[in-house]
C-alpha angles and dihedrals in degrees: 000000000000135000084253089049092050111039083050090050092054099041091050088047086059091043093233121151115228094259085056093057094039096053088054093048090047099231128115122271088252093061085058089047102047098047088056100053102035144028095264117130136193128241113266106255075059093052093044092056090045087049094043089042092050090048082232125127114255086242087062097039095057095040100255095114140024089211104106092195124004117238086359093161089064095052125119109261086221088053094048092060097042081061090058099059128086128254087263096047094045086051085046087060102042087052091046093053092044080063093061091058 
């Protein structure tokens, strides 16, 4: 699979348009578009932010595994969760738990 196939893949399982994801990655619609329907990949500080945002492994995101999240079955409940929410709801929490401090 390639990096088009899957970013696709993830953004339609959430049911985001294209304008949606591309409002919590911070890029323009066209950069979504783009790396759907082209070759075309993003720097990595991009992937990494698609790959954390998505809750996958870069290996997966970029077609190299099949794996979504290595030793996934391992992972913390808690974490597992955390993988699922977007960029503004992972900044919400951090500033939630600074308040319990």
């Amino acid at each position: 699979m390639s990096f088009s196939f899957r970013i696709k893949e993830l953004r339609e399982e959430r049911g985001l348009s294209q304008a949606k994801l591309a409002r919590e990655l911070g890029v323009g619609t066209g950069s979504v578009g783009m790396w759907e329907s082209t070759s075309e990949i993003p720097p990595v500080k991009k992937l990494l932010l698609i790959a954390d945002y998505f809750g996958v492994s870069l290996d997966y995101l970029v077609g190299k595994s099949d794996t979504r999240v290595p030793s996934a079955a391992q992972e913390d409940p808690f974490l597992a969760e955390y993988r699922t929410l977007s960029p503004t709801q992972k900044e919400l929490l951090k500033e939630l738990v600074k308040s319990w401090k």
